[in-house]
C-alpha positions as a printed NumPy array, in Angstrom:
array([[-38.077, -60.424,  48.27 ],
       [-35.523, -62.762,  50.283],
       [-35.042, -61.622,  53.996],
       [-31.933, -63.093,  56.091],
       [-31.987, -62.718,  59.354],
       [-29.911, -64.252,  61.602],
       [-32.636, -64.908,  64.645],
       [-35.271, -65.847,  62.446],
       [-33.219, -68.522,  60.781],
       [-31.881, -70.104,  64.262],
       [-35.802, -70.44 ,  64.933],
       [-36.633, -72.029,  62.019],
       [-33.219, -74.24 ,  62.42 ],
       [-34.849, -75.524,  65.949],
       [-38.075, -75.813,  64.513],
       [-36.716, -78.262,  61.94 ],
       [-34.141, -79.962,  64.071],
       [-36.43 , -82.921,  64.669],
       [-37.346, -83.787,  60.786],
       [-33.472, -83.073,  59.742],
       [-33.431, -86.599,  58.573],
       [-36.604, -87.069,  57.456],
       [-36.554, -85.138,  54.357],
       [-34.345, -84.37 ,  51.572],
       [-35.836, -80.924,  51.464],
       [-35.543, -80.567,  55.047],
       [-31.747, -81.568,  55.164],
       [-31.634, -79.009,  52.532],
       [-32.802, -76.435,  54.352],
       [-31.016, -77.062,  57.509],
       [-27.512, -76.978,  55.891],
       [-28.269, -73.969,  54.228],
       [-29.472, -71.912,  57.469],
       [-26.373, -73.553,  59.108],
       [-24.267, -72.048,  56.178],
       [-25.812, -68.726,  56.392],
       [-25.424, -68.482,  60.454],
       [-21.973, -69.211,  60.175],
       [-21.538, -66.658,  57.578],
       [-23.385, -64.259,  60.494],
       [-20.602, -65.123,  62.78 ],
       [-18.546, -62.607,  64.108],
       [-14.776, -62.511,  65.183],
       [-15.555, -62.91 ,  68.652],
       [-17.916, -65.843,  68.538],
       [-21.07 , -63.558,  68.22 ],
       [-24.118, -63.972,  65.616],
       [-24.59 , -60.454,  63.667],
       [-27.633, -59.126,  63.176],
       [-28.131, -56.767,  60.183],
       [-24.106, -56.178,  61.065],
       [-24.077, -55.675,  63.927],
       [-23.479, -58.801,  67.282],
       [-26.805, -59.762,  68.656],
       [-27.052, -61.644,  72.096],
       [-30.372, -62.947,  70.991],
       [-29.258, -64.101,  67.407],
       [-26.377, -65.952,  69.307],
       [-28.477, -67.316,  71.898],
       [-30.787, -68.3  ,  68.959],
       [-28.337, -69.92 ,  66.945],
       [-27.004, -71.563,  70.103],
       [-30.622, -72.941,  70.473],
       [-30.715, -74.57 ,  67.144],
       [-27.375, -76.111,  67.119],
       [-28.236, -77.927,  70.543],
       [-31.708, -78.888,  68.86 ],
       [-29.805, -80.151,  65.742],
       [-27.254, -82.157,  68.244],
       [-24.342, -80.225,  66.006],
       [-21.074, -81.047,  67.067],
       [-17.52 , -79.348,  65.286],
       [-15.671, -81.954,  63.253],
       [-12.803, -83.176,  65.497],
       [ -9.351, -84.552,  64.379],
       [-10.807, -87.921,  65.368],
       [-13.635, -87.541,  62.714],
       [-10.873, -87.358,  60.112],
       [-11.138, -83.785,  60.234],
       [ -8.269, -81.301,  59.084],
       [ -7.222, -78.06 ,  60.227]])
């Protein structure tokens, strides 16, 4: 049985933010719970939780992509819109 849930992935996503590039398996991971809490992202900005916006799934997510140091690809990166 596979559980997603939005809070419990940014905590594991801060918990791994400082092996991120120590491990294949870890970089792995990391994309794939950023993948998933982007999925979770709501219209408004909000992370869902089980459907519905959750200020602590946001602030959790939040959380991790600090930890991570993630940063939006910018026109300057080469980036396309």
């Amino acid at each position: 049985m596979c559980i997603r849930d939005s809070y419990l992935t940014g905590l594991v996503l801060t918990a791994l933010a400082p092996y991120q590039n120590q491990a294949q398996q870890v970089s792995e991971a990391v994309e794939k719970g950023l993948r998933f809490l982007s999925e979770q992202q709501g219209q408004n900005g909000a992370v869902l939780q089980n459907g519905t916006p959750s200020c602590q799934a946001t602030a959790q997510a939040m959380t991790a992509l600090c930890c991570l140091l993630y940063t939006s690809p910018s026109p300057r990166d080469g980036a396309t819109s």
